[in-house]
GUZAKOL-741865 format. One record per residue (C-alpha): y, x, z; residue in three letters. Coordinates in nm, 2 decimals, padded with zeros to 4 digits. Layout:
N
@yy Y, xx X, zz Z, r Ala
...
***
This chain:
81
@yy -22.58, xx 02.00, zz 11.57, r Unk
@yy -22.47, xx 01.69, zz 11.75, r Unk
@yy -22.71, xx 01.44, zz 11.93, r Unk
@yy -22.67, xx 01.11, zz 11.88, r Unk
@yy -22.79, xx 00.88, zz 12.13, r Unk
@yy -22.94, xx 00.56, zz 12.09, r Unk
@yy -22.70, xx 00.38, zz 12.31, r Unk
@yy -22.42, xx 00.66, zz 12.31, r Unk
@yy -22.25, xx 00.69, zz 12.63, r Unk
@yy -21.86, xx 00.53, zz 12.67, r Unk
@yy -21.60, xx 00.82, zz 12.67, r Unk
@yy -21.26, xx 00.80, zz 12.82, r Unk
@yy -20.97, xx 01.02, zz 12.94, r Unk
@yy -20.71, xx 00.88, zz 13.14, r Unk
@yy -20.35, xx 01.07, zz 13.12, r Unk
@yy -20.00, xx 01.05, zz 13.28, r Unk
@yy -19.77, xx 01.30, zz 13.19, r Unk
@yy -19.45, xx 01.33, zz 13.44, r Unk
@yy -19.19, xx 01.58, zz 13.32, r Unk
@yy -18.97, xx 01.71, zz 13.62, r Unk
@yy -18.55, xx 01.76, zz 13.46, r Unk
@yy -18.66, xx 01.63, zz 13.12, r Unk
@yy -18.43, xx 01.41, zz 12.94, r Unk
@yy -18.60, xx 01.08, zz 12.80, r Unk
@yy -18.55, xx 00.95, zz 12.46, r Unk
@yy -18.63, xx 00.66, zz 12.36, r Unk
@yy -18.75, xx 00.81, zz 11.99, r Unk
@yy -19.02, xx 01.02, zz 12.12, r Unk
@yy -19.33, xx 00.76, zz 12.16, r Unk
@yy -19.22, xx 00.70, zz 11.76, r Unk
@yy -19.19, xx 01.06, zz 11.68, r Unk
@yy -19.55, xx 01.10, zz 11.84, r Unk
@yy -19.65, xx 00.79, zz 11.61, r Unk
@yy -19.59, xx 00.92, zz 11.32, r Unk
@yy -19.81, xx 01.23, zz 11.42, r Unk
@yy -20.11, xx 01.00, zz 11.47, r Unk
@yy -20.06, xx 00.67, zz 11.22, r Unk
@yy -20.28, xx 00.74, zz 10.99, r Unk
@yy -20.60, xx 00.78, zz 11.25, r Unk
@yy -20.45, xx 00.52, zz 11.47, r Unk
@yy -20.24, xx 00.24, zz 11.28, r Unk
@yy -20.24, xx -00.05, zz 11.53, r Unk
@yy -19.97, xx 00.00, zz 11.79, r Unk
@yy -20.00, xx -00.26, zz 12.17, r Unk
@yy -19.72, xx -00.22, zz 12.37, r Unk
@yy -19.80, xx -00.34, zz 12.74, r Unk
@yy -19.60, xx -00.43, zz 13.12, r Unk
@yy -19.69, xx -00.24, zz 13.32, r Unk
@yy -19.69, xx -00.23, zz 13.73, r Unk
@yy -19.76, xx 00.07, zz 13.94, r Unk
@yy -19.70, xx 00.13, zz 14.36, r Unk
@yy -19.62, xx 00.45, zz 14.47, r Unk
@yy -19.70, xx 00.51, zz 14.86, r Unk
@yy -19.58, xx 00.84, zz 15.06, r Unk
@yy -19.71, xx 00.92, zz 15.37, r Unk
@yy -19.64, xx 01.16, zz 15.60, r Unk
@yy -19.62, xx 01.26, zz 15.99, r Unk
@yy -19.19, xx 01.18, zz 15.94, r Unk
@yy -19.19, xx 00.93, zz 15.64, r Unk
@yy -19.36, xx 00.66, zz 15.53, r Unk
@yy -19.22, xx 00.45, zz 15.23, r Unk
@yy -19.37, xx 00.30, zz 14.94, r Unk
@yy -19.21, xx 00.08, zz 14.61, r Unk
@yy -19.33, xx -00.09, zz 14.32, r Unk
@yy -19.24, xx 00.07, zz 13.95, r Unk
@yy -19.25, xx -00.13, zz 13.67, r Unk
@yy -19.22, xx -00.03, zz 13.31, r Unk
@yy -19.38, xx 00.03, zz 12.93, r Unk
@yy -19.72, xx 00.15, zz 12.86, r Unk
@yy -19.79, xx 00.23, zz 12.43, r Unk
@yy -20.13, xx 00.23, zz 12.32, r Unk
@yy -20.22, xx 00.33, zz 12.02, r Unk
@yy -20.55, xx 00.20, zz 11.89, r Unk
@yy -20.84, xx 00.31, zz 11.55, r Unk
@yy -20.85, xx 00.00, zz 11.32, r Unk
@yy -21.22, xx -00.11, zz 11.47, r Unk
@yy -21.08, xx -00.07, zz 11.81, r Unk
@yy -21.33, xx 00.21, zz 11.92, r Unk
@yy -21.04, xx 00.44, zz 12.03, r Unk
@yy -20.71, xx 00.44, zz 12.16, r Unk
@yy -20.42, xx 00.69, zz 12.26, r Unk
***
C-alpha cells in the first residue's frame, strides 16, 4: 500500500542520453511519440543552449551547443517526458 501525503513531495528525473557512432534520424523523437501519445498528448518543442568546458593539465577549451529539446507533457501538466 502506497502513502499518500498530505502535501506529496515534487518528483523529477533529469536524463541526457549521448550515443557514441549512432546515426541520428530525424524520425525517432516521433517514433518514440507514438509509444507514449496516449499518456502524454501535448508535445513543446524548446531552444535550447548548453556550454561544454574541458579542462585539463594540456587543454583547455570550451564552446557553446545549441540545439532542440522535445517535451512531452500529461494533459493537466503534472508530468512530462
Amino acid at each position: 500500500m502506497r502513502k499518500k501525503y498530505k502535501n506529496p513531495p515534487v518528483v523529477e528525473a533529469l536524463c541526457e542520453f549521448f550515443f557514441s557512432g549512432s546515426k541520428w534520424d530525424s524520425t525517432i523523437p516521433g517514433m518514440f511519440f507514438d509509444k507514449i501519445k496516449q499518456d502524454y498528448p501535448i508535445k513543446k518543442e524548446l531552444d535550447q543552449i548548453g556550454v561544454e568546458v574541458s579542462i585539463s593539465s594540456e587543454v583547455q577549451k570550451s564552446h557553446v551547443m545549441r540545439g532542440k529539446r522535445i517535451q512531452f507533457l500529461k494533459p493537466d501538466g503534472s508530468q512530462l517526458l
